[in-house]
N, C-alpha and C positions, 0 to 999 in steps of 0.2 A: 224793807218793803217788798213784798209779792207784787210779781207783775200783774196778778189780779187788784190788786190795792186803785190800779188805775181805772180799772171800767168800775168799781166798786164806788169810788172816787166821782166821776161823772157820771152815775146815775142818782147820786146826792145832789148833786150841781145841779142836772138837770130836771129833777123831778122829784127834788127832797122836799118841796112843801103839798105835794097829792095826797092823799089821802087814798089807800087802795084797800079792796076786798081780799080776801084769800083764794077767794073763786075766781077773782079775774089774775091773780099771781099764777093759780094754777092750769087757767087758760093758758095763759102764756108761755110757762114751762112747758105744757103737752104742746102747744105752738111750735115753740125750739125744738122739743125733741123730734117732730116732725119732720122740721128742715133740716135739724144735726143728728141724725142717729147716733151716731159715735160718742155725741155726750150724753145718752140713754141712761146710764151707770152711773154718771156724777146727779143730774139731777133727780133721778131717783134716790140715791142716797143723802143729798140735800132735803128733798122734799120730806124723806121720814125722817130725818134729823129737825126740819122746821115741825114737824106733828109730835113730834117726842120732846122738844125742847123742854115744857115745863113737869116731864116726869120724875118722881121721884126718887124712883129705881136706879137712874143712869147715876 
C-alpha cells in the first residue's frame, strides 16, 4: 500500500457517491496548484495522463 492509497481511500468514503464534471475536477486541480505550487509537475502530468487515458498510441 502507498501512503497515497490513504487520502485515495477517503475521498472514496467521503464523496464516492457525487457525481463530478471534469471542469469542476479541473477547477480544483488549478485550485491546488495555486495554493501548492511545488505540486505544479505531479498534477500536471496527472492531468494529461487523465486526457490521454483512453488513447491508443500509449
Amino acid at each position: 500500500m502507498y501512503f497515497t492509497d490513504r487520502g485515495i481511500e477517503e475521498l472514496v468514503t467521503r464523496r464516492g457517491e457525487e457525481e463530478v464534471s471534469l471542469e469542476w475536477l479541473g477547477e480544483r486541480l488549478a485550485t491546488f496548484v495555486d495554493q501548492f505550487p511545488d505540486f505544479e509537475v505531479a498534477i500536471d502530468r496527472f492531468a494529461t495522463w487523465l486526457a490521454r487515458a483512453d488513447d491508443e498510441d500509449e
